[in-house]
PyMOL Python script that loads the backbone (N, CA, C, O; Angstrom):
from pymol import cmd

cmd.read_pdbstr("""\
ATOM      1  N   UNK A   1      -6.633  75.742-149.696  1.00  0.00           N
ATOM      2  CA  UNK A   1      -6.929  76.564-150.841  1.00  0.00           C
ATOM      3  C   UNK A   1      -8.430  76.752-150.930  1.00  0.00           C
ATOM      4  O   UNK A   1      -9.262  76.006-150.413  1.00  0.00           O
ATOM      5  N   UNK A   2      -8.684  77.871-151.668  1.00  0.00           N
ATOM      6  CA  UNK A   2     -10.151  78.130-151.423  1.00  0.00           C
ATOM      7  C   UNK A   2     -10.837  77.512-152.511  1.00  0.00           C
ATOM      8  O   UNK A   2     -10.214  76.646-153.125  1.00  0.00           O
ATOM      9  N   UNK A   3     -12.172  77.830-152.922  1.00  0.00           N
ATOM     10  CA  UNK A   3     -12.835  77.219-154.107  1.00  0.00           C
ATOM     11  C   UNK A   3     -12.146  77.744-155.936  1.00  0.00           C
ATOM     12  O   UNK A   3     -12.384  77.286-157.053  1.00  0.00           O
ATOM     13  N   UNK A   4     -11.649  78.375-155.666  1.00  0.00           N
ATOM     14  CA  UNK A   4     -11.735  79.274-157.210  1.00  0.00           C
ATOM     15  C   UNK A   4     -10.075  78.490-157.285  1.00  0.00           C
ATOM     16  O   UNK A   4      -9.737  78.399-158.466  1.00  0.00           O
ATOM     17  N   UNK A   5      -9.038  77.942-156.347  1.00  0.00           N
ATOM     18  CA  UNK A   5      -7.390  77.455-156.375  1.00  0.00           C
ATOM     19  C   UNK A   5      -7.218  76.580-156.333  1.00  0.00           C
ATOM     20  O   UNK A   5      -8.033  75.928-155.681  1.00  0.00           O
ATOM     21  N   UNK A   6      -6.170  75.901-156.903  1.00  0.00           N
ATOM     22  CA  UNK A   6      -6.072  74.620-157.099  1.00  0.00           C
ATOM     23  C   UNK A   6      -4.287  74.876-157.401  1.00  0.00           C
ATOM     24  O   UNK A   6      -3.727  75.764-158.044  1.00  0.00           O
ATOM     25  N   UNK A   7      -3.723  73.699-156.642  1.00  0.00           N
ATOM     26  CA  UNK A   7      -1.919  73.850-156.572  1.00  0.00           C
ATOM     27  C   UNK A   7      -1.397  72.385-157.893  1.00  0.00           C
ATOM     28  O   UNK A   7      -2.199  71.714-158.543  1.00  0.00           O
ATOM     29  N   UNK A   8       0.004  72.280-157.929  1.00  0.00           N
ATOM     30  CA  UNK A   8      -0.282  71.442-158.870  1.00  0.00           C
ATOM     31  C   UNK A   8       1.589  71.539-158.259  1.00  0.00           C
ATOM     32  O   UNK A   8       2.288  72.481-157.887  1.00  0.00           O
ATOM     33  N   UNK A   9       1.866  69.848-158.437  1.00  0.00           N
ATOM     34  CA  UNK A   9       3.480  69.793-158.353  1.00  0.00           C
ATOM     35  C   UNK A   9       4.110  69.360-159.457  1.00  0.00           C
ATOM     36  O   UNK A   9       4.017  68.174-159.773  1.00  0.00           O
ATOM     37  N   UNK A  10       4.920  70.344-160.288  1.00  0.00           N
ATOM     38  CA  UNK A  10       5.708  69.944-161.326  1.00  0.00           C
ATOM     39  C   UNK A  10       6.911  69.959-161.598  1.00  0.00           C
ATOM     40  O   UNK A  10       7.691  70.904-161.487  1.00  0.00           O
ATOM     41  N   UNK A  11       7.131  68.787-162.008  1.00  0.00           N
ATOM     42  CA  UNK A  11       9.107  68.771-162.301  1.00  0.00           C
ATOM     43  C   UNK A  11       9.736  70.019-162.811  1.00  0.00           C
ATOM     44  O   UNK A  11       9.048  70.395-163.760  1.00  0.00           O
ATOM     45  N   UNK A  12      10.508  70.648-162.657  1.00  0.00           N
ATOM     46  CA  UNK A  12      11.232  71.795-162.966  1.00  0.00           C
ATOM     47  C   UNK A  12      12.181  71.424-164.052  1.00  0.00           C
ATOM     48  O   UNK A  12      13.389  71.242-163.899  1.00  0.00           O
ATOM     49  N   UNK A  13      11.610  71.346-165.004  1.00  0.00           N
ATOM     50  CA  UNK A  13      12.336  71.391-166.250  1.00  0.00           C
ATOM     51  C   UNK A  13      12.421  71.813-167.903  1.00  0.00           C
ATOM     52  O   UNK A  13      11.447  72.541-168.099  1.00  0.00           O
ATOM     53  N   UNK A  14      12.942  71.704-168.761  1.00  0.00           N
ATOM     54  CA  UNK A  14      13.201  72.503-169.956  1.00  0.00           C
ATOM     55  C   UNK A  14      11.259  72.413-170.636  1.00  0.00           C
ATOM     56  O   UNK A  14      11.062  73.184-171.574  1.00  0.00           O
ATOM     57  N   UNK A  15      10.143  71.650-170.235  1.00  0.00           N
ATOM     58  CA  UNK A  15       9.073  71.754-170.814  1.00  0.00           C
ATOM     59  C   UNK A  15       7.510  72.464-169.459  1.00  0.00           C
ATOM     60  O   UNK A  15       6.285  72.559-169.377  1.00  0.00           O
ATOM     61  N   UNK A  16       8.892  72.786-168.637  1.00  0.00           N
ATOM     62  CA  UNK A  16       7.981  73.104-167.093  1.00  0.00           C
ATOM     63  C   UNK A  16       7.247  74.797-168.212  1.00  0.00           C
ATOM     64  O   UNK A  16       6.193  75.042-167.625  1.00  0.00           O
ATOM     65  N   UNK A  17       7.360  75.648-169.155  1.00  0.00           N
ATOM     66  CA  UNK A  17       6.260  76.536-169.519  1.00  0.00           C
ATOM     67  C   UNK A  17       5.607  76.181-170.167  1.00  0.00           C
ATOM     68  O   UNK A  17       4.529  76.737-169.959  1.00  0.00           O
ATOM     69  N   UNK A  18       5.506  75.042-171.479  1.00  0.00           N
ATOM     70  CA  UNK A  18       4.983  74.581-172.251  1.00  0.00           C
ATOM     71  C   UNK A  18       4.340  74.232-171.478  1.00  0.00           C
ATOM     72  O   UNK A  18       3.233  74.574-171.895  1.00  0.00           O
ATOM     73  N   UNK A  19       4.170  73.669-170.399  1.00  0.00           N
ATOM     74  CA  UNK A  19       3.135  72.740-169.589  1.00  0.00           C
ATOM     75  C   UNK A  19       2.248  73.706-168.879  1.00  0.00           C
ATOM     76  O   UNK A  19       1.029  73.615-169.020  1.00  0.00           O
ATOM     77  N   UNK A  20       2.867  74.772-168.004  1.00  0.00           N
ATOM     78  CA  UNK A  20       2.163  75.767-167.529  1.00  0.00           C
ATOM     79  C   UNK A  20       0.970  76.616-168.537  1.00  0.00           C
ATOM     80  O   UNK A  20      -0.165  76.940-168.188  1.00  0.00           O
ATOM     81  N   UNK A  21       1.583  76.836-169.793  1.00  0.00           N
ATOM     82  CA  UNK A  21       1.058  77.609-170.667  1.00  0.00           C
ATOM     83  C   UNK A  21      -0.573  76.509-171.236  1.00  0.00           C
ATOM     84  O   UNK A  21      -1.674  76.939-171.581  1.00  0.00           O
ATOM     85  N   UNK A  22      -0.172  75.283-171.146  1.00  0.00           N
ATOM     86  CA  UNK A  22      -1.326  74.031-171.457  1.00  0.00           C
ATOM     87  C   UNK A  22      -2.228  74.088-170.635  1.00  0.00           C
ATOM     88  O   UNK A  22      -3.381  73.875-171.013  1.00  0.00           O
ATOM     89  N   UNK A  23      -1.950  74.393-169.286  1.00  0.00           N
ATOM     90  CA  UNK A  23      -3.145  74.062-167.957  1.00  0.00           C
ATOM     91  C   UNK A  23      -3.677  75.532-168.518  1.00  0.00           C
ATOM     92  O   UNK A  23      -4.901  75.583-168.644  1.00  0.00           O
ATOM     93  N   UNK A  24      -2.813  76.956-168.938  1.00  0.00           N
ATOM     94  CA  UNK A  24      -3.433  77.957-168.593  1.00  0.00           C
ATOM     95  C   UNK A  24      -4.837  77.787-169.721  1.00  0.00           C
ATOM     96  O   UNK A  24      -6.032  78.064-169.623  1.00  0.00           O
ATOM     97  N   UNK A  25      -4.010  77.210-170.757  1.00  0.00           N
ATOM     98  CA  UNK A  25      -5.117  77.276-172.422  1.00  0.00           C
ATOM     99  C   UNK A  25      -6.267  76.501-172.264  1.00  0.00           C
ATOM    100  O   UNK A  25      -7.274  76.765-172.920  1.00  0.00           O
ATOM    101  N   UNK A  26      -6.228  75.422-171.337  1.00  0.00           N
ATOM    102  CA  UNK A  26      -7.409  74.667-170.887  1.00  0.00           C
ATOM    103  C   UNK A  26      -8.521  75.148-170.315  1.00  0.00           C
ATOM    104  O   UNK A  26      -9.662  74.756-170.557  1.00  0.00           O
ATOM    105  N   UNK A  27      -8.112  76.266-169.316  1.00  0.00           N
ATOM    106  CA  UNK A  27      -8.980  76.766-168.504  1.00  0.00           C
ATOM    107  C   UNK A  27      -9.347  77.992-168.995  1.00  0.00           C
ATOM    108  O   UNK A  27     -10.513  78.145-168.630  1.00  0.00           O
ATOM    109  N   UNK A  28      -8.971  79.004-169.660  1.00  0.00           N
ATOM    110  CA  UNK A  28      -9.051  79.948-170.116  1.00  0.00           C
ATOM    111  C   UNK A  28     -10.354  79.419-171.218  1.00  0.00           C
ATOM    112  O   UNK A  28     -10.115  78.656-172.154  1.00  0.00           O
ATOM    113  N   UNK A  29     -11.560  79.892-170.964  1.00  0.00           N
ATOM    114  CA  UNK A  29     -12.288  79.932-172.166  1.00  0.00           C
ATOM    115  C   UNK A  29     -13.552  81.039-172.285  1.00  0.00           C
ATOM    116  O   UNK A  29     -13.424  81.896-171.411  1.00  0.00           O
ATOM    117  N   UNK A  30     -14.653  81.237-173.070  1.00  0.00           N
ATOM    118  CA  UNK A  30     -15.673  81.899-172.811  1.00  0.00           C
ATOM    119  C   UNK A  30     -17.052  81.402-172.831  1.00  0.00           C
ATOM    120  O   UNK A  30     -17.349  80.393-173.470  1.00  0.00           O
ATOM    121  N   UNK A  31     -17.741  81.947-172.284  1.00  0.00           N
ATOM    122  CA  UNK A  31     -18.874  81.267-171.807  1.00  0.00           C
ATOM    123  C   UNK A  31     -20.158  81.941-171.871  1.00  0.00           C
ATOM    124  O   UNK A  31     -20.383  82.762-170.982  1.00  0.00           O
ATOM    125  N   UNK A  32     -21.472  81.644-173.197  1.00  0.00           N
ATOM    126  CA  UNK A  32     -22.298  82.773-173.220  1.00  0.00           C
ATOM    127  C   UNK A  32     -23.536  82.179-172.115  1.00  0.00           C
ATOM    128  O   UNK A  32     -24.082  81.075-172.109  1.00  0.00           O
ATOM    129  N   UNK A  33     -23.799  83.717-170.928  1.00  0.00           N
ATOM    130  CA  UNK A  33     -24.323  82.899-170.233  1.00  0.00           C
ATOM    131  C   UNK A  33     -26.307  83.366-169.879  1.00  0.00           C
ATOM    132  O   UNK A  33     -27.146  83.022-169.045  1.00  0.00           O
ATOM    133  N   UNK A  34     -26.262  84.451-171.272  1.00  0.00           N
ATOM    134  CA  UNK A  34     -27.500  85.196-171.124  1.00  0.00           C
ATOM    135  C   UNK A  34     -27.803  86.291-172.298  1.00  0.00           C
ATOM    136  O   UNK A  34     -27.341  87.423-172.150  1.00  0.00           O
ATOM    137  N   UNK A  35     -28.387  86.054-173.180  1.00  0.00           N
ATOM    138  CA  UNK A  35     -28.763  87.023-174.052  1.00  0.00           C
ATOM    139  C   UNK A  35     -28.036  87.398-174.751  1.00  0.00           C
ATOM    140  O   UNK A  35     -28.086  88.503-175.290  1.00  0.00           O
ATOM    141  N   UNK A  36     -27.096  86.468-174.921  1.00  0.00           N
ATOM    142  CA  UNK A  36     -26.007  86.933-175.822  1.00  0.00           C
ATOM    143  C   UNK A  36     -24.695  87.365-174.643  1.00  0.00           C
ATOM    144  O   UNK A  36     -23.652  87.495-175.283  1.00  0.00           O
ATOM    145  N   UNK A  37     -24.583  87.489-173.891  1.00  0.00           N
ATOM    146  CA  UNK A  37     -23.556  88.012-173.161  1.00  0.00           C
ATOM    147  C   UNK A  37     -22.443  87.023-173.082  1.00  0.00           C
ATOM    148  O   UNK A  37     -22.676  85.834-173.302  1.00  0.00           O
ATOM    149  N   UNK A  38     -21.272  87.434-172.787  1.00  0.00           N
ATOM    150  CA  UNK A  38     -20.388  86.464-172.413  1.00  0.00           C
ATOM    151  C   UNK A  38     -19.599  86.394-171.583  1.00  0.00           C
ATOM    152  O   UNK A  38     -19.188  87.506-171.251  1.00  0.00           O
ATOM    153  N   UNK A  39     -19.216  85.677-171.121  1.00  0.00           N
ATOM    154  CA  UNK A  39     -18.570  85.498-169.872  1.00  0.00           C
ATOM    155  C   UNK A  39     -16.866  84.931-170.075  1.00  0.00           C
ATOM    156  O   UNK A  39     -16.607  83.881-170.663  1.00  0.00           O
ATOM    157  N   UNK A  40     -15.930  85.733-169.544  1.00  0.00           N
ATOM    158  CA  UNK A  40     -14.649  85.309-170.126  1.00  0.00           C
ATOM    159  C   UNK A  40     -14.002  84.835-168.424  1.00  0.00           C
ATOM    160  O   UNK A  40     -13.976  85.427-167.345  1.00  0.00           O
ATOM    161  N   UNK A  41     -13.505  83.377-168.927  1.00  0.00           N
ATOM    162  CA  UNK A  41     -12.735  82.979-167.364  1.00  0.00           C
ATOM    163  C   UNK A  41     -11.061  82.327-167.908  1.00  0.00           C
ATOM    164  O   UNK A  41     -10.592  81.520-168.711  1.00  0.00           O
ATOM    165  N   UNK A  42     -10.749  83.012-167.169  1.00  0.00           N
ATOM    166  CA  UNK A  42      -9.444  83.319-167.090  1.00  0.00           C
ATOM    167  C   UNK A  42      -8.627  82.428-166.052  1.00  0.00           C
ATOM    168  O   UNK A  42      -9.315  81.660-165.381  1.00  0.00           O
ATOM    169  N   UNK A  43      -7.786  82.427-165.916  1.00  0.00           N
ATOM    170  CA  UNK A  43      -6.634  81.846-164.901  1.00  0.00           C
ATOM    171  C   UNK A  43      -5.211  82.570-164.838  1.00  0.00           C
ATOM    172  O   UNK A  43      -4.669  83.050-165.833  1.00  0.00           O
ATOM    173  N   UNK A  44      -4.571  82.596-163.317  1.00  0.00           N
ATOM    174  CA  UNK A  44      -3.672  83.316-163.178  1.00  0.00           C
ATOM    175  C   UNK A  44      -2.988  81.945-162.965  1.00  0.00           C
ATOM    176  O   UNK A  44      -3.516  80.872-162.675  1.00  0.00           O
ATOM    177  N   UNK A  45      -1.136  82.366-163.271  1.00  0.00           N
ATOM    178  CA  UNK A  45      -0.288  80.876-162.662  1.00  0.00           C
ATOM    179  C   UNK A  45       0.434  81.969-161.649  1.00  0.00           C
ATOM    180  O   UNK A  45       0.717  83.152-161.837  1.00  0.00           O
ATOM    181  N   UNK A  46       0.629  81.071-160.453  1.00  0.00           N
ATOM    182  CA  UNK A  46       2.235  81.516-159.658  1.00  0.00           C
ATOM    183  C   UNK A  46       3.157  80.093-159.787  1.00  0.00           C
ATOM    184  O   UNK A  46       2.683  78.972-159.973  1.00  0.00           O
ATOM    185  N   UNK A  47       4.486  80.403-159.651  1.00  0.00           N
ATOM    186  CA  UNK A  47       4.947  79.433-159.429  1.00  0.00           C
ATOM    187  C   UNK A  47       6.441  79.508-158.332  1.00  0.00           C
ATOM    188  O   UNK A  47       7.390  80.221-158.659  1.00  0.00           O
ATOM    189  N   UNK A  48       6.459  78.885-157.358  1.00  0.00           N
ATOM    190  CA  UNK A  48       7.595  79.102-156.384  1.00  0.00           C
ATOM    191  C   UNK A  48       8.222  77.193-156.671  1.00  0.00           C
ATOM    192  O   UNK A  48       7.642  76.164-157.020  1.00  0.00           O
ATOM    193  N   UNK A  49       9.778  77.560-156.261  1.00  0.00           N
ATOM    194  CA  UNK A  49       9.875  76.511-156.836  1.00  0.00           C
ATOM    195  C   UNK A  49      10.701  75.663-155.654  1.00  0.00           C
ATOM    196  O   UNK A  49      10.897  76.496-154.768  1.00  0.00           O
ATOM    197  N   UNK A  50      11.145  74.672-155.333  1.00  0.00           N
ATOM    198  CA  UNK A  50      11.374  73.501-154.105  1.00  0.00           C
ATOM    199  C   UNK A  50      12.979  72.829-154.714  1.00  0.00           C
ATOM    200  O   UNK A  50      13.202  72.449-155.864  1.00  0.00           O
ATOM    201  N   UNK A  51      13.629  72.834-153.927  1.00  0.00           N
ATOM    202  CA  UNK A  51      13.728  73.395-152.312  1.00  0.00           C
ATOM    203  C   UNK A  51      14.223  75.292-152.588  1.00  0.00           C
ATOM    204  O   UNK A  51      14.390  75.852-151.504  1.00  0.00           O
ATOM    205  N   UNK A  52      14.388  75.979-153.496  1.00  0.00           N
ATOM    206  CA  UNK A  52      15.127  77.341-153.145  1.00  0.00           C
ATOM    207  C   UNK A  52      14.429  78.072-152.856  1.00  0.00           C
ATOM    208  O   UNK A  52      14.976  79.082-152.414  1.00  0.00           O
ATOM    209  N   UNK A  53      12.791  78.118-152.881  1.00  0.00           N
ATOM    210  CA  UNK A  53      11.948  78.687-152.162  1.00  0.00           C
ATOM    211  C   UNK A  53      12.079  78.532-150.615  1.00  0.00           C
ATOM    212  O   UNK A  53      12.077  79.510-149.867  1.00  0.00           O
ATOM    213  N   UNK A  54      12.208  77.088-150.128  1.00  0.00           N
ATOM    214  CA  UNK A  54      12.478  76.960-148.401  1.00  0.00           C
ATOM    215  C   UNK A  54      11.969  75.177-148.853  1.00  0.00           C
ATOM    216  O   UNK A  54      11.250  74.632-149.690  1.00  0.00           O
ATOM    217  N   UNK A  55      12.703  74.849-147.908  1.00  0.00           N
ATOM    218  CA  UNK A  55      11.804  73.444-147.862  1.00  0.00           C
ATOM    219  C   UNK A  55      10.586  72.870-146.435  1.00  0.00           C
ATOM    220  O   UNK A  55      10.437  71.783-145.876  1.00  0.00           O
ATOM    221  N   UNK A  56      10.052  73.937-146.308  1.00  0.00           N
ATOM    222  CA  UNK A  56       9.161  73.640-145.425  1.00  0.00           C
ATOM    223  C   UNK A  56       7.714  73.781-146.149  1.00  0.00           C
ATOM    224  O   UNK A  56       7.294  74.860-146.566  1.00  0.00           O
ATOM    225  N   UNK A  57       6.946  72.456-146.253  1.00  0.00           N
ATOM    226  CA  UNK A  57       5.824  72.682-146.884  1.00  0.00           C
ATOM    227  C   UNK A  57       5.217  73.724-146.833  1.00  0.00           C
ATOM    228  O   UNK A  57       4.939  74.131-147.961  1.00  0.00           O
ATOM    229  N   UNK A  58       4.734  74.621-145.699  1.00  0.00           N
ATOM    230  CA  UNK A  58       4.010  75.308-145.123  1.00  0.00           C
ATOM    231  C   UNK A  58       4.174  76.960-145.842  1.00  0.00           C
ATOM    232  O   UNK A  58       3.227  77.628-146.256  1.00  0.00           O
ATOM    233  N   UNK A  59       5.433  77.319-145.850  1.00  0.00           N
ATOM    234  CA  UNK A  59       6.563  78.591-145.827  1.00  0.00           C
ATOM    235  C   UNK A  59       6.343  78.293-147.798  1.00  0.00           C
ATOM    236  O   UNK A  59       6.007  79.306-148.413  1.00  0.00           O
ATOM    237  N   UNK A  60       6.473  77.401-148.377  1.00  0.00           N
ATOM    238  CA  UNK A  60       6.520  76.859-149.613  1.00  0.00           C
ATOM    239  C   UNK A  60       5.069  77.611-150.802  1.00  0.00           C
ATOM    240  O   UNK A  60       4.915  78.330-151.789  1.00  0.00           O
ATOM    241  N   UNK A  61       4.177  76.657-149.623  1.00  0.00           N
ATOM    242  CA  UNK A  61       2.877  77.335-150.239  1.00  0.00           C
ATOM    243  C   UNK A  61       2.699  78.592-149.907  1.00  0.00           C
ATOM    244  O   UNK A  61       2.090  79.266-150.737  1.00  0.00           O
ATOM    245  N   UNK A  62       3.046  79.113-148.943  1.00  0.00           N
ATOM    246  CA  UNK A  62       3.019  80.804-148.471  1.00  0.00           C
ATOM    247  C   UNK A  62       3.415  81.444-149.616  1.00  0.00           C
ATOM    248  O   UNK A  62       2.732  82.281-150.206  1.00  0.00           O
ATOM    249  N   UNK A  63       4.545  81.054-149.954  1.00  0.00           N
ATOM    250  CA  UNK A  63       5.673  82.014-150.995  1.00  0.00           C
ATOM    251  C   UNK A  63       4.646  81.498-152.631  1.00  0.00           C
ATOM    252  O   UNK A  63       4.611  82.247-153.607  1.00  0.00           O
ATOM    253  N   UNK A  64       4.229  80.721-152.611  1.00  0.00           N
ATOM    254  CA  UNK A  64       3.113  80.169-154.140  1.00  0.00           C
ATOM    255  C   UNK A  64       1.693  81.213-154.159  1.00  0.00           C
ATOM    256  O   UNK A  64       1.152  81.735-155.134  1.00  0.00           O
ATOM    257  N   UNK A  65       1.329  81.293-152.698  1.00  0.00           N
ATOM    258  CA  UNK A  65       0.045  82.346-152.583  1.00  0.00           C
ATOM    259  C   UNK A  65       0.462  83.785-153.076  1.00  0.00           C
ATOM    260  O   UNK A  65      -0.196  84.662-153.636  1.00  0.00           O
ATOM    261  N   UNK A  66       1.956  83.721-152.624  1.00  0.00           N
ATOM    262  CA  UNK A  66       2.372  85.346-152.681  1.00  0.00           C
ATOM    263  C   UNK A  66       2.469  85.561-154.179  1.00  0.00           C
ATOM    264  O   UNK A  66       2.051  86.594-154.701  1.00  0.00           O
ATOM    265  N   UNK A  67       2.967  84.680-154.791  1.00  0.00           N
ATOM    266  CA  UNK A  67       3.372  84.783-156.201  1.00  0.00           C
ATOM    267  C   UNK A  67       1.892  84.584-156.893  1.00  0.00           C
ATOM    268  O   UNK A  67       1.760  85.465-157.743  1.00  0.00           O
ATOM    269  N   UNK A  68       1.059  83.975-156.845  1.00  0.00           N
ATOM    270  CA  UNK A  68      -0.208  84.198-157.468  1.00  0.00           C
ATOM    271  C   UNK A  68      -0.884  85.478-157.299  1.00  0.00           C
ATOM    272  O   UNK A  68      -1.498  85.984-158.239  1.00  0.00           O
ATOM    273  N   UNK A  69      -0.799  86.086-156.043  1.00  0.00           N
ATOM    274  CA  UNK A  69      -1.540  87.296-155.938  1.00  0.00           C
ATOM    275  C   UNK A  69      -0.806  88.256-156.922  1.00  0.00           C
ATOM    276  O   UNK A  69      -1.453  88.924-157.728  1.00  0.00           O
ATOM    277  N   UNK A  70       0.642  88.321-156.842  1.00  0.00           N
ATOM    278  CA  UNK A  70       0.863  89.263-157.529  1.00  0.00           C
ATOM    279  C   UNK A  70       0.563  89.409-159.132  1.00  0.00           C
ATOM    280  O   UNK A  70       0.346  90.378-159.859  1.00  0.00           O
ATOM    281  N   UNK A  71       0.664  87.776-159.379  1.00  0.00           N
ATOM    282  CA  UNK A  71       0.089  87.475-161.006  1.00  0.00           C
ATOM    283  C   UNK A  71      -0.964  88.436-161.013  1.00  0.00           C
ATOM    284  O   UNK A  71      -0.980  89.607-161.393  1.00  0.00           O
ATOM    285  N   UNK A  72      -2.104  87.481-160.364  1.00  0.00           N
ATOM    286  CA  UNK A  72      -3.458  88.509-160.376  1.00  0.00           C
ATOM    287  C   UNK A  72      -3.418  89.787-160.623  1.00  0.00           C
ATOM    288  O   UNK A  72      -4.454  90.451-160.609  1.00  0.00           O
TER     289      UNK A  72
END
""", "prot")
cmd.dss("prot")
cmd.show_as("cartoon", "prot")
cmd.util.cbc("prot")
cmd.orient("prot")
């Protein structure tokens, strides 16, 4: 993953958006970084999920990249 991504493994269950929606509210903030200006940083989620995505690590994260880009 590059500098700006970061993956995360979570149980698939009845609080798996509440939790997603927590990482998103964490990171999501604004930032004044000059004369008043501001700077808004954001975060996209994908999420593919194990094993009905594939169970090959590799093919797994492929299908997680694909689903983030399209967030984006």
């Amino acid at each position: 993953m590059s500098g700006d991504e970061f993956g995360l493994a979570l149980r698939c269950d009845t609080d798996l958006l509440d939790r997603l929606t927590t990482v998103l509210s964490i990171i999501t903030t604004h930032q004044t970084i000059s004369r008043g200006k501001t700077l808004a940083i954001t975060g996209s989620v994908d999420v593919t999920f194990y094993p009905e995505d594939n169970t090959d690590p590799d093919t797994l994260l492929r299908h997680a990249f694909q689903a983030m880009f399209r967030a984006k």
